[in-house]
C-alpha positions in Angstrom: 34.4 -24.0 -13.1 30.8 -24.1 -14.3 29.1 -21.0 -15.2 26.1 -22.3 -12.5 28.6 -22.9 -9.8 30.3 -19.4 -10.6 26.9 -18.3 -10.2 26.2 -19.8 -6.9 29.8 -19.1 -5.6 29.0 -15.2 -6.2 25.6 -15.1 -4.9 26.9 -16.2 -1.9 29.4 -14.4 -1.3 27.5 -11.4 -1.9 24.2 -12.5 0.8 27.7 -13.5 3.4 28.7 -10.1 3.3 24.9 -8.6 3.3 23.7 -10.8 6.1 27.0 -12.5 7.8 28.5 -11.7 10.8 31.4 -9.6 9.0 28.7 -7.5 7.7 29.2 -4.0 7.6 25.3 -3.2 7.9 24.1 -4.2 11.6 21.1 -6.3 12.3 19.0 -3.9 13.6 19.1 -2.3 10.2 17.5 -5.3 8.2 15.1 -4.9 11.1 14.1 -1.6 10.2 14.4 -2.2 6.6 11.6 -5.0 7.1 9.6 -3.1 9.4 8.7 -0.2 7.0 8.0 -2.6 4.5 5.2 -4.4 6.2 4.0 -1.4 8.0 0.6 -1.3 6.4 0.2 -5.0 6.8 1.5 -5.0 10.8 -0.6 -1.8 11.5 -3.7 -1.4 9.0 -5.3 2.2 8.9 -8.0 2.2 11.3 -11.7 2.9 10.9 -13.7 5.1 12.1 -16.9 3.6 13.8 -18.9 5.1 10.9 -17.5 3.9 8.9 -17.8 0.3 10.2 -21.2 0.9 10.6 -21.7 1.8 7.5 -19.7 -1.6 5.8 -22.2 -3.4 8.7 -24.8 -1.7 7.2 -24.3 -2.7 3.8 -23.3 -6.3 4.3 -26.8 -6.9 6.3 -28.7 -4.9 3.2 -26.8 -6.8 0.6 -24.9 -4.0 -0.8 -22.1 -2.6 -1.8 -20.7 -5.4 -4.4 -20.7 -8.0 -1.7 -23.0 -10.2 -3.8 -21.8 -13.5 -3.7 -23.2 -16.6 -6.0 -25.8 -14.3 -7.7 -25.1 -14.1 -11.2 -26.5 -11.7 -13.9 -28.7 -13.2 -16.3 -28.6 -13.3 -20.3 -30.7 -12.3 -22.4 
């Protein structure tokens, strides 16, 4: 046998008794699992309306490093 289909042959094997049906870890689990990774990206920290204000603010003023197309000149 091929050393790629070897390769193959293992790697699924080894994801069939991860993920299959015949799995000793339950579905739920990889739920979980997935969950806590995204956390911050599902629920984001909120703000406080200061602090919004504050990022308003400084987008209406131009500040804050939100400078977009203005380049710095030579000399």
């Amino acid at each position: 046998m091929p050393p790629v289909d070897q390769i193959v042959d293992t790697a699924y094997d080894v994801t069939t008794q991860l993920f299959g049906p015949d799995s000793g870890i339950p579905w739920w689990a990889w739920g979980l699992v997935v969950l806590i990774l995204f956390w911050k990206v599902l629920l984001p920290e909120r703000k406080t309306a200061a602090d919004r204000d504050a990022a308003m603010v400084a987008a209406m003023t131009g500040e804050g490093g939100g400078k977009k197309g203005k380049k710095k000149k030579k000399k």
